[in-house]
VOFIFI-782969 format. One line per field, with one value per residue: residue in three letters; chain; x, y negated, z negated of N, C-alpha, C in turn. Coordinates in nm, 4 decimals. Example, Ala and Ser with C-alpha at 12.3 -4.5 7.8 and 13.67 -1.06 7.14 Angstrom:
BEGIN
aa: c(ALA,SER)
ch: c(A,A)
nxx: c(1.3190,1.2850)
nyy: c(0.5690,0.2250)
nzz: c(-0.7800,-0.7080)
caxx: c(1.2300,1.3670)
cayy: c(0.4500,0.1060)
cazz: c(-0.7800,-0.7140)
cxx: c(1.3200,1.2900)
cyy: c(0.3300,-0.0030)
czz: c(-0.7800,-0.7870)
***
This chain:
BEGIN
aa: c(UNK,UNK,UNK,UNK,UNK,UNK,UNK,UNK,UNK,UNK,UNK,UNK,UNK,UNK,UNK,UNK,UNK,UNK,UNK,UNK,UNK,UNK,UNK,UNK,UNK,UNK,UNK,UNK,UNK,UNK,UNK,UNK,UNK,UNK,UNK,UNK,UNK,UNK,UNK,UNK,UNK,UNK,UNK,UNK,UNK,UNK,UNK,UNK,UNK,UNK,UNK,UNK,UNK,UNK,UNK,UNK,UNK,UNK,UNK,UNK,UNK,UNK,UNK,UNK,UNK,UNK,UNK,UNK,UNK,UNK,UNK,UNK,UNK,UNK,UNK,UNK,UNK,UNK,UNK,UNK,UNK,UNK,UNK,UNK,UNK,UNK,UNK,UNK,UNK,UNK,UNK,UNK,UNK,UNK,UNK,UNK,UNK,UNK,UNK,UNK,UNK,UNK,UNK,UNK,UNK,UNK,UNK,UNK,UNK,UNK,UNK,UNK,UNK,UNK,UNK,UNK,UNK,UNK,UNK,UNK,UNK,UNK,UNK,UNK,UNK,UNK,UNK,UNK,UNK,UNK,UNK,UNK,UNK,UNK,UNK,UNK,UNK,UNK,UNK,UNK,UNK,UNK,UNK,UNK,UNK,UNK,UNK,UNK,UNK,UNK,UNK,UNK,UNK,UNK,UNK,UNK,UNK,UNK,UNK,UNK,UNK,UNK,UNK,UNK,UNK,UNK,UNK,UNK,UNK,UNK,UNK,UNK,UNK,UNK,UNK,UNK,UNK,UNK,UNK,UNK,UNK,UNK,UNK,UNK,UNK,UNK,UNK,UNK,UNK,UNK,UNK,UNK,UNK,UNK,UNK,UNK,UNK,UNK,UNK,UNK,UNK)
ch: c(A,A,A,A,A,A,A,A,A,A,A,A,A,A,A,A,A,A,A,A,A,A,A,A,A,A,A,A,A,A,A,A,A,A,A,A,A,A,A,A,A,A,A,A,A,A,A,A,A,A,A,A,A,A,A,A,A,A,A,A,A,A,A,A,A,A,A,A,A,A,A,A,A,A,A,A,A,A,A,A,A,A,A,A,A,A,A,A,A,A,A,A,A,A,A,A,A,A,A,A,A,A,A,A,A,A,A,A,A,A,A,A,A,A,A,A,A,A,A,A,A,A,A,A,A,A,A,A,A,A,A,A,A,A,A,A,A,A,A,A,A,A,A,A,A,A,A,A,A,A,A,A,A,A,A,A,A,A,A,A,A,A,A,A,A,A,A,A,A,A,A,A,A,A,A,A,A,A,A,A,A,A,A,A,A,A,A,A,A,A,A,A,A,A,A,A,A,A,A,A,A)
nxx: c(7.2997,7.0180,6.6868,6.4776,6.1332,5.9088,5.7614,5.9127,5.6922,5.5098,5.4043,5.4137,5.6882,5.8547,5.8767,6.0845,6.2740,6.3818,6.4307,6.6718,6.8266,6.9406,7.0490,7.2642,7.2603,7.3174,7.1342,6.8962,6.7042,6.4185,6.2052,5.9807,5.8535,5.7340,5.4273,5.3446,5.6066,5.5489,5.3272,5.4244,5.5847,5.4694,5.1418,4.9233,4.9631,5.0752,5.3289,5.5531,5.8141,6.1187,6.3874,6.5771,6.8581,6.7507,6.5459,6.2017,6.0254,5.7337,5.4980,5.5238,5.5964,5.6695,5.8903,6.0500,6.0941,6.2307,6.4942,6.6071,6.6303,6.8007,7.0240,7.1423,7.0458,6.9248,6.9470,6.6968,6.4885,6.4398,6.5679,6.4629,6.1796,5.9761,6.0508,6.0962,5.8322,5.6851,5.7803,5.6741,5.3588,5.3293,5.4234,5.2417,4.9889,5.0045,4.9819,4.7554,4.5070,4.5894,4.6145,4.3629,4.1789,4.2834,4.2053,3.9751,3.9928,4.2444,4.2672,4.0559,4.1717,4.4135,4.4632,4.2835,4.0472,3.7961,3.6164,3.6307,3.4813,3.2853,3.2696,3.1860,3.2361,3.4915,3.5559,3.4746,3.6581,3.9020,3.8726,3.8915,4.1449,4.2676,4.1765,4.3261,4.5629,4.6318,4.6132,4.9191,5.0936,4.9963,5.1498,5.4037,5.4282,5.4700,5.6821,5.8399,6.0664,6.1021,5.9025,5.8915,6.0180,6.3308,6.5113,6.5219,6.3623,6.2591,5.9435,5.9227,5.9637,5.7929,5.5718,5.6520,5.6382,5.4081,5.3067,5.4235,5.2496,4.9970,5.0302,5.0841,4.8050,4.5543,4.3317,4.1100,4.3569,4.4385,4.6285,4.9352,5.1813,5.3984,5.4280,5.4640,5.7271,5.8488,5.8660,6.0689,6.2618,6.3400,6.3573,6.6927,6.8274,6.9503,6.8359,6.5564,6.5429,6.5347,6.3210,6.0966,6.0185,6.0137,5.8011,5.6620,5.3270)
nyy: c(-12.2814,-12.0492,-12.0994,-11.9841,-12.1075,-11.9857,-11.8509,-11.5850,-11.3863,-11.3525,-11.1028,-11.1190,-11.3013,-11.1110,-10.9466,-11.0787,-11.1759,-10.8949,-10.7795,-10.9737,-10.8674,-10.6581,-10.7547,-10.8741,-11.1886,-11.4696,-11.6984,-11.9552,-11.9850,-12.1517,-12.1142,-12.2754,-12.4708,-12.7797,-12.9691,-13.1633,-13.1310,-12.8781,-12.8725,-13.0439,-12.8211,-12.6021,-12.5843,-12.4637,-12.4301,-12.2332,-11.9880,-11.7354,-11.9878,-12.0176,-12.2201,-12.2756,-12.4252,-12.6842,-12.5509,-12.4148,-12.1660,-11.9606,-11.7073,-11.4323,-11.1276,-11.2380,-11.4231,-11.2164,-11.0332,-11.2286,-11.2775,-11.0599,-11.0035,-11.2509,-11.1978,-11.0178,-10.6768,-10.4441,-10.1681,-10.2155,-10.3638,-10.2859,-10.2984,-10.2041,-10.1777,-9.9958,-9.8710,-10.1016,-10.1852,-9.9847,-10.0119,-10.2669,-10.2657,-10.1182,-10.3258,-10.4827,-10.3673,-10.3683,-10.5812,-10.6409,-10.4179,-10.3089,-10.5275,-10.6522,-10.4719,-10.4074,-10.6300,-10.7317,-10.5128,-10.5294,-10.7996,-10.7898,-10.5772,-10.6519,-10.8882,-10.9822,-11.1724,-11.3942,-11.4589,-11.2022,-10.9876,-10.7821,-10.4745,-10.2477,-10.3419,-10.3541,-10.0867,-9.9549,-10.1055,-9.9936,-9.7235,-9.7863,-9.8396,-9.6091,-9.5158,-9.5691,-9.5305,-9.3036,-9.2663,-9.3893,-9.1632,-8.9639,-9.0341,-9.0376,-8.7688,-8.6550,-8.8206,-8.7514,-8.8707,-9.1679,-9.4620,-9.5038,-9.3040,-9.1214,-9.3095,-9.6056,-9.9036,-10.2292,-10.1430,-10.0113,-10.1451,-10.3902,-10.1969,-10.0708,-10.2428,-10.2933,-10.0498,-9.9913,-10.1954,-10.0618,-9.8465,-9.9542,-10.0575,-10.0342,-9.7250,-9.4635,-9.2424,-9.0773,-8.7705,-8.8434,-8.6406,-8.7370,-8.9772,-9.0131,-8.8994,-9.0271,-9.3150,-9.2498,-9.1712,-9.4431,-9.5706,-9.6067,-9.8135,-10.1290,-10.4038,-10.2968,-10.2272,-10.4686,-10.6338,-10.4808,-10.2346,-10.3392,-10.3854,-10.5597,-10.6303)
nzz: c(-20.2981,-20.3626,-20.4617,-20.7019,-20.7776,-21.0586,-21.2825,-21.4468,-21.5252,-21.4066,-21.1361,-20.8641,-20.8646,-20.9747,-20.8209,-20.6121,-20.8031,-20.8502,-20.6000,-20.5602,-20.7501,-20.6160,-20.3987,-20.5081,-20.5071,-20.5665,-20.7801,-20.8386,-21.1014,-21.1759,-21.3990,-21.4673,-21.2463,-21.2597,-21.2262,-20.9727,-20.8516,-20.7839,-20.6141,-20.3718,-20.2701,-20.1942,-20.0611,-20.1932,-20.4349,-20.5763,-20.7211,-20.6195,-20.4720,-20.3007,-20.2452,-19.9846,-19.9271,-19.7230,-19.6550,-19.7525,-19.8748,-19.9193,-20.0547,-20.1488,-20.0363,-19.7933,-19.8546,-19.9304,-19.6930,-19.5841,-19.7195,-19.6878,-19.4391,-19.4197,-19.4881,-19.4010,-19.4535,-19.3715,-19.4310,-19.5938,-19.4938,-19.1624,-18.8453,-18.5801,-18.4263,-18.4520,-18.7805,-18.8815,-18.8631,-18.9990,-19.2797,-19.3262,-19.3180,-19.5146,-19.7469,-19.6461,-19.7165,-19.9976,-20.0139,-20.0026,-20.0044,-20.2705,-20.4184,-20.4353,-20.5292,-20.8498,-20.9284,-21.1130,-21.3340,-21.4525,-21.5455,-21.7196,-21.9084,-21.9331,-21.9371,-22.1075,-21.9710,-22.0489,-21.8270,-21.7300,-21.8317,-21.8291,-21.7879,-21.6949,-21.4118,-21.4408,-21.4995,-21.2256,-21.0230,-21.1678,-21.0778,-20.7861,-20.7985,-20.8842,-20.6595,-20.4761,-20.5931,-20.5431,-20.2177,-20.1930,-20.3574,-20.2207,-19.9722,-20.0222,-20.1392,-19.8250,-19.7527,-19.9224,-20.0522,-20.1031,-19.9779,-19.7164,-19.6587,-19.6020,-19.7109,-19.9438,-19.9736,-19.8854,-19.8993,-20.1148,-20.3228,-20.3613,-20.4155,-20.6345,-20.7988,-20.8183,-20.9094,-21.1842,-21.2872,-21.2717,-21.4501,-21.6588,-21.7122,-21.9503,-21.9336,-21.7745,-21.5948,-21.2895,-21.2986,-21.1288,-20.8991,-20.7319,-20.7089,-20.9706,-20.9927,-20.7566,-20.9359,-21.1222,-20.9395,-20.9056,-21.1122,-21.1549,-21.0253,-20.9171,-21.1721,-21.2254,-21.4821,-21.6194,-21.4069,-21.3657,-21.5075,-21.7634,-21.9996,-21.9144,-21.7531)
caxx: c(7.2422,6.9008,6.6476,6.3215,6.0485,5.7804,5.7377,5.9449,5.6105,5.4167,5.4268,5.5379,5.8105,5.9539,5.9557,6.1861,6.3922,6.4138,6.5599,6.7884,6.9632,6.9372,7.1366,7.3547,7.2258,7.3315,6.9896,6.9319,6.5566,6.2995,6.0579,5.8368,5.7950,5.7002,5.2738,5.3630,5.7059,5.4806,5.2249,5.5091,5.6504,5.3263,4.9999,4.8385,5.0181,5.1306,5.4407,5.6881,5.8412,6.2095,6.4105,6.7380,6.8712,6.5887,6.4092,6.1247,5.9250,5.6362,5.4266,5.6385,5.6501,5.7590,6.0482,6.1560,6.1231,6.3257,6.6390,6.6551,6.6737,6.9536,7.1283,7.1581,7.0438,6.8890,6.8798,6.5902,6.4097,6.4980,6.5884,6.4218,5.9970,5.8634,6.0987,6.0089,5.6388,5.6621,5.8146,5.5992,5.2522,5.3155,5.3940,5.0984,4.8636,5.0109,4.9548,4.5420,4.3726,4.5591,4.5617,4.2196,4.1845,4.3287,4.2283,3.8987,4.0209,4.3314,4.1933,3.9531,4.1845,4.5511,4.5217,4.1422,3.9931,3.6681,3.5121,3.6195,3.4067,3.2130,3.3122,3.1079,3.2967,3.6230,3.5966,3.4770,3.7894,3.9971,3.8497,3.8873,4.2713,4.2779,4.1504,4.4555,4.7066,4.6287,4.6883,5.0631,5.0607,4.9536,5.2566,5.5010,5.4360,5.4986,5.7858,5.9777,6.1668,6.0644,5.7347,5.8293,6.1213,6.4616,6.5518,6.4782,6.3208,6.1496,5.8225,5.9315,6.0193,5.6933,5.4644,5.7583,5.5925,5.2126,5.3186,5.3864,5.1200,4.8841,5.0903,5.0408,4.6685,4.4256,4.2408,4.1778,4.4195,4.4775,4.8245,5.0435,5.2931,5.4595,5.4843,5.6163,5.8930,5.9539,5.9486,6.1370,6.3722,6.3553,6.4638,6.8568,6.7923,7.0089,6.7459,6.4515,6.4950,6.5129,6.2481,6.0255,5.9998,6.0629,5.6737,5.5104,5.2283)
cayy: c(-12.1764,-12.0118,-12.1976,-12.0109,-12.1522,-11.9185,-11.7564,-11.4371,-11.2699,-11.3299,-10.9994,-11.1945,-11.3670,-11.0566,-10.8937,-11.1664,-11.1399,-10.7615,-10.7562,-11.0846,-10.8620,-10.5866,-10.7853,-10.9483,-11.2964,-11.5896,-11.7826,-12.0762,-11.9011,-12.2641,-12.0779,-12.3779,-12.6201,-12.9232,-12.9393,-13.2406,-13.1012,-12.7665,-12.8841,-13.0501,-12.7052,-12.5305,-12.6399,-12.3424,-12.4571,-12.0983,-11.9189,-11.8053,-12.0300,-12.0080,-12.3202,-12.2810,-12.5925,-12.7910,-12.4897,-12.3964,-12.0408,-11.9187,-11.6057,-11.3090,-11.0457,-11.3408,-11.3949,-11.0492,-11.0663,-11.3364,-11.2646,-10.8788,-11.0256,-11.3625,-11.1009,-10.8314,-10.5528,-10.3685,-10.0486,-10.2783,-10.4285,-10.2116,-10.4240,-10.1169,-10.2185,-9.9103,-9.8450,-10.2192,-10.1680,-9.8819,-10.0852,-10.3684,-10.1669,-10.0783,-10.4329,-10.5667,-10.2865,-10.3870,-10.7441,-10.6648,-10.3360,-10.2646,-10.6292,-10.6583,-10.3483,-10.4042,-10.7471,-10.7170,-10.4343,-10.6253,-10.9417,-10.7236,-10.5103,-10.6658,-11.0364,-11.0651,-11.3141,-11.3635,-11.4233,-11.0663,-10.9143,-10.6898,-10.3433,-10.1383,-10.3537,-10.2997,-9.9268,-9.9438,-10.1888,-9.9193,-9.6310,-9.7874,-9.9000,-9.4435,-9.4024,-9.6014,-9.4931,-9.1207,-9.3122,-9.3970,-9.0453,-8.8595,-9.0907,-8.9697,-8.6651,-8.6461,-8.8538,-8.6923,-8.9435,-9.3209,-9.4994,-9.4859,-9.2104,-9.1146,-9.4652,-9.7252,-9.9945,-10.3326,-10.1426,-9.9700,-10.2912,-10.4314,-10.1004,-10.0404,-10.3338,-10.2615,-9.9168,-10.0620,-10.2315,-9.9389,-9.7514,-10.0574,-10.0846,-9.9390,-9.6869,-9.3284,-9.2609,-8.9468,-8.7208,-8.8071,-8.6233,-8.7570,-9.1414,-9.0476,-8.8657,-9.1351,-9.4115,-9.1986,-9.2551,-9.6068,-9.6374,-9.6335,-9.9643,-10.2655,-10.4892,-10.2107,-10.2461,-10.6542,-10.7117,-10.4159,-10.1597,-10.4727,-10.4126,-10.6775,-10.5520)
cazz: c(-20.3825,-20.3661,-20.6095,-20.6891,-20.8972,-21.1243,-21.4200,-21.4916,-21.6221,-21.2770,-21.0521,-20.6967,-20.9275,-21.0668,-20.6689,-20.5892,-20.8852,-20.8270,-20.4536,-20.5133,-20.8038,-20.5573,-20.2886,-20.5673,-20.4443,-20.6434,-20.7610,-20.9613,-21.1322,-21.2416,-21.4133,-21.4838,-21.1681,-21.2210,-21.1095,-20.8900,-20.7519,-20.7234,-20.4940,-20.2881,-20.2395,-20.1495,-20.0767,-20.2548,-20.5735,-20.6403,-20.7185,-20.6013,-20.3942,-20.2452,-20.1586,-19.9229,-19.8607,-19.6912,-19.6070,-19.8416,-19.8155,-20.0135,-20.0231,-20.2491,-19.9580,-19.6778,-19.8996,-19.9487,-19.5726,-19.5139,-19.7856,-19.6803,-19.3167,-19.3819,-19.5786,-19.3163,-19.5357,-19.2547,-19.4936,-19.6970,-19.3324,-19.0619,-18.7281,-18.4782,-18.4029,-18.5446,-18.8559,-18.9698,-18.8510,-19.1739,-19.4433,-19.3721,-19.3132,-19.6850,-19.7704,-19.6192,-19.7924,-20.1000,-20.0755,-19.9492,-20.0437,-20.3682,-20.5057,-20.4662,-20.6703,-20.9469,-21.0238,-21.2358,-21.4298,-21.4929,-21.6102,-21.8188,-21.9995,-21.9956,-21.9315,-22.1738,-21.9756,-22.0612,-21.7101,-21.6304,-21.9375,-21.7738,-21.8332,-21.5591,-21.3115,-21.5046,-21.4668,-21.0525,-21.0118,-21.2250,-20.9972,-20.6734,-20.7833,-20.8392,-20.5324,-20.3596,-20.5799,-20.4500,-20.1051,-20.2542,-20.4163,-20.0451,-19.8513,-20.1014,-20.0975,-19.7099,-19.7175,-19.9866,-20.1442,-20.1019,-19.9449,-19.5806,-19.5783,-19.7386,-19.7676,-20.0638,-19.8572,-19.9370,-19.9503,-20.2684,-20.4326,-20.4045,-20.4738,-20.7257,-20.9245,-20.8855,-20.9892,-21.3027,-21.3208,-21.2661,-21.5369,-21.7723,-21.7547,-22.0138,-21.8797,-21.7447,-21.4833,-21.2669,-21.2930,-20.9993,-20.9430,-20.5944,-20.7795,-21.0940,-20.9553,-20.7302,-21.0413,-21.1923,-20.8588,-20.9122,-21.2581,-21.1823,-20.9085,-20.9781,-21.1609,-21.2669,-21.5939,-21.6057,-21.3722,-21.3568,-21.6314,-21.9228,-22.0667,-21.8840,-21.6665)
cxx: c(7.0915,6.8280,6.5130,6.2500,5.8883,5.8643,5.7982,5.8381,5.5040,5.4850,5.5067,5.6189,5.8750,5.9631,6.0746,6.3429,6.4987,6.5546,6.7117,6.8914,7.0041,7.0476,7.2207,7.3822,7.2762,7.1645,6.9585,6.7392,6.5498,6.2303,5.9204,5.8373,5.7375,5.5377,5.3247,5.4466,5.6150,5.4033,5.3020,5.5434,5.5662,5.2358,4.9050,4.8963,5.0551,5.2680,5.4473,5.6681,5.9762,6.2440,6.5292,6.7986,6.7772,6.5182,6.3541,6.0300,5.8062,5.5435,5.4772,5.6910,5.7136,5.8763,6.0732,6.2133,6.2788,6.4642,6.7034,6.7254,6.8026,7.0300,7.2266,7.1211,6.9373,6.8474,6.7197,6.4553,6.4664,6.4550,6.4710,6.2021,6.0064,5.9047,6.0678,5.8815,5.6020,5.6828,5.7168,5.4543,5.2163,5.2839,5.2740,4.9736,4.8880,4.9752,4.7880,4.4829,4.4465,4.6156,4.4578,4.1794,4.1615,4.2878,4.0740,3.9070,4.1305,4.3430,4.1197,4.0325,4.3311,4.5506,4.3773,4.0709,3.8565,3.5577,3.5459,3.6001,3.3385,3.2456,3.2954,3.1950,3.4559,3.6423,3.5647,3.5879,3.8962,4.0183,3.8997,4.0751,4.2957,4.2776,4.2812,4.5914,4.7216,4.6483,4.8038,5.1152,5.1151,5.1061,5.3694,5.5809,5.4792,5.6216,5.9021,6.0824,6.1214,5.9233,5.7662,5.9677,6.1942,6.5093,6.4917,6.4711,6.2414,6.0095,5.8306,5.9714,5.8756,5.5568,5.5340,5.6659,5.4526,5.1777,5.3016,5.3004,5.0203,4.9265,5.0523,4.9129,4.6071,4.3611,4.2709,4.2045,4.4345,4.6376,4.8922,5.1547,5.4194,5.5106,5.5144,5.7420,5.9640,5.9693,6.0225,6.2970,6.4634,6.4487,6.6089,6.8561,6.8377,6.8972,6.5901,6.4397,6.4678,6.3639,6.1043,5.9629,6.0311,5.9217,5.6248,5.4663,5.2455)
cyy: c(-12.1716,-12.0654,-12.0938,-12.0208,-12.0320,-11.8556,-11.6517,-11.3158,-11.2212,-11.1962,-11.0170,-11.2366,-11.2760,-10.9811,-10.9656,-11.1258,-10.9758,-10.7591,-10.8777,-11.0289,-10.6667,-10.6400,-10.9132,-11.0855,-11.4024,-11.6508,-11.8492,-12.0268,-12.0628,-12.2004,-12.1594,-12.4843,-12.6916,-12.9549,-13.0205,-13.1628,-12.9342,-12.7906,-12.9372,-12.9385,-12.6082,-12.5620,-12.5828,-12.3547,-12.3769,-12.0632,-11.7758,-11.8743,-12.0318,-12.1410,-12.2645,-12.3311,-12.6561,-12.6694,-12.4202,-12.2691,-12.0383,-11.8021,-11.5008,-11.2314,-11.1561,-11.3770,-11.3171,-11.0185,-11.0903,-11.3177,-11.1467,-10.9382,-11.1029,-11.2285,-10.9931,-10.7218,-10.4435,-10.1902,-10.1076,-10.3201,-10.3732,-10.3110,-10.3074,-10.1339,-10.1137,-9.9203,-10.0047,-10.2348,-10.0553,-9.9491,-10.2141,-10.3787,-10.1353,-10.1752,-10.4947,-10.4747,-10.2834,-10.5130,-10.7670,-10.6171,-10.3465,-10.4061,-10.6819,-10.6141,-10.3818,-10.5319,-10.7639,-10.6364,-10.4901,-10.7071,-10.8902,-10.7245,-10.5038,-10.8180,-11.0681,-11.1530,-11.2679,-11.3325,-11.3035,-10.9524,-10.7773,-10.5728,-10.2482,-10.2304,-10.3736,-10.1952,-9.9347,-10.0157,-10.0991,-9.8107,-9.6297,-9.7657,-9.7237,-9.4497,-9.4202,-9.5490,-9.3322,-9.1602,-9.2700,-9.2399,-8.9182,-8.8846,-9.0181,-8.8692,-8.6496,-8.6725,-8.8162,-8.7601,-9.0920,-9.3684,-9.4418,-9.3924,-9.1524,-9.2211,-9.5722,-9.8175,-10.1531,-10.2937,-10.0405,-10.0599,-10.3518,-10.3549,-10.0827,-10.0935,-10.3190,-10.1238,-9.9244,-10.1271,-10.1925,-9.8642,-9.7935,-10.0788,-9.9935,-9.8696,-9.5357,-9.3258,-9.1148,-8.9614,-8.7575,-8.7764,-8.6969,-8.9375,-9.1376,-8.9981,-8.9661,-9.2948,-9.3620,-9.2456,-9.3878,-9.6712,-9.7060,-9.7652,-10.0590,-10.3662,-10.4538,-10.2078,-10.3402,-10.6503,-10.6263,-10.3464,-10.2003,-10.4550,-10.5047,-10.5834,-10.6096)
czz: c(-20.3636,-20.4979,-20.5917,-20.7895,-20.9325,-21.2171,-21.4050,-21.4817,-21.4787,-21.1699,-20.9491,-20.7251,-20.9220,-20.9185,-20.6240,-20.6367,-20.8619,-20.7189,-20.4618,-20.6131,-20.6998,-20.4261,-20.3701,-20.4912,-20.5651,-20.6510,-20.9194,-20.9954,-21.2394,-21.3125,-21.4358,-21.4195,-21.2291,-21.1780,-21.0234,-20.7532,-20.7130,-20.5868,-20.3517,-20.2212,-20.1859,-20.1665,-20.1741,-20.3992,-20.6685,-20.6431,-20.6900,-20.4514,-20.4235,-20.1477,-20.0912,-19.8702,-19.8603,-19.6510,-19.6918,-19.7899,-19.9232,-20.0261,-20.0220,-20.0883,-19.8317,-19.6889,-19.9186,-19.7908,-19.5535,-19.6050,-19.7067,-19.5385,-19.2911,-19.4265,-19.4998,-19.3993,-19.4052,-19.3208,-19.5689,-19.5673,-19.2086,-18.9653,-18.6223,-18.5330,-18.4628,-18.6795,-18.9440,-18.9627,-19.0017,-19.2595,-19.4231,-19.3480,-19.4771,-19.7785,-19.7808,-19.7004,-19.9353,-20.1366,-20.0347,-19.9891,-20.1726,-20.4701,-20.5056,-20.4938,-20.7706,-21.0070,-21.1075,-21.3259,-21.5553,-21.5608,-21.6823,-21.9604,-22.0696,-22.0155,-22.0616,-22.1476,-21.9852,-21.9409,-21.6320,-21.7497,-21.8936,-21.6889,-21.7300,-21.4203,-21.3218,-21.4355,-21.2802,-20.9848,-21.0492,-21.1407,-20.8543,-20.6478,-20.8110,-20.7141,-20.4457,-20.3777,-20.5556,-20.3224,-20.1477,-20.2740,-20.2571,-19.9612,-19.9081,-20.1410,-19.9610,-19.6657,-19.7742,-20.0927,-20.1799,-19.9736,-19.7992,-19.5384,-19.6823,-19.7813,-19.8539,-19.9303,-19.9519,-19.9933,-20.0590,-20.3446,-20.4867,-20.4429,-20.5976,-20.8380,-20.9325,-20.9313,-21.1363,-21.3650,-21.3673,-21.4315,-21.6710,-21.8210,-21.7918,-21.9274,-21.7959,-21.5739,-21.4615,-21.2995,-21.1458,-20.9556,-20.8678,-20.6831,-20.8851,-21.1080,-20.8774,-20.7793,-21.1183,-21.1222,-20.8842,-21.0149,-21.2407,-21.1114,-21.0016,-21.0443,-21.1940,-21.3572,-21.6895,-21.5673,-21.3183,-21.4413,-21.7691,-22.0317,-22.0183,-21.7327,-21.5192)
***
């Protein structure tokens, strides 16, 4: 059985959770490693991490990767170079430009931490995380239905959830219409209303 350890409430946790009830995966969910047995499991002492047997992964989109792939789901990770060069193009611009966005606004205005007080770099953090999701917005439009086509793919699983995110955080946001028709899509998805649209940001 699949074991993975983090928090429910953490973002890269609840991607996990998403696709494994998406590919009706059996999985034994830790939410609170161990610090010791943590650092064992990843140097970076973060979650998630994914054991399977003896082999141990770490780094949210690497396991979405790697299940979609043991799995065969081939509609989720397309096997053909370009058609997986799209879904994981999206991936990767979700795990670089628009989480480095979002995270002083974030920490401002949902999590309260104090060392991210400062308001004027709240709102340019809030602005910049606009400017991308009019990226999202633009692709959407083009493609019609889902990030990189007609097909639900991995890289609507993990924009899926910083969609939410965006949606969740204080603050003035443009209208879009192209991404709330396709979270609207999303809704019916095995596991969208568990591990996505639950109220946590």
């Amino acid at each position: 059985m699949f074991v993975l350890y983090g928090k429910p409430t953490s973002i890269n946790v609840r991607k996990v959770l998403w696709l494994c009830t998406e590919l009706d995966l059996p999985l034994k969910h830790e939410p609170a490693p161990l610090p010791d047995l943590l650092a064992t499991l990843n140097p970076n002492r973060q979650v998630p991490v994914l054991r399977d047997g003896d082999f141990v992964l770490w780094e949210s989109n690497s396991i979405c990767r790697y299940l979609a792939t043991r799995q065969g789901r081939v509609d989720l990770l397309p096997t053909t170079a370009k058609d997986r060069a799209k879904v994981e193009q999206w991936m990767d611009w979700q795990a670089s430009d628009l989480n480095s966005a979002w995270r002083q606004v974030f920490m401002a205005r949902v999590r309260h931490h104090p060392d991210f007080a400062d308001d004027a770099r709240a709102e340019a953090s809030l602005a910049h995380w606009n400017s991308l999701m009019r990226v999202l917005d633009t692709q959407l439009a083009a493609s019609n239905a889902y990030v990189t086509g007609t097909a639900f793919s991995l890289a609507d699983i993990v924009l899926g959830l910083s969609t939410q995110r965006w949606r969740s955080t204080p603050g003035n946001k443009p209208t879009l219409t192209h991404v709330d028709a396709w979270f609207e899509r999303l809704r019916p998805r095995p596991g969208f209303a568990e591990h996505v649209d639950n109220g946590v940001a």
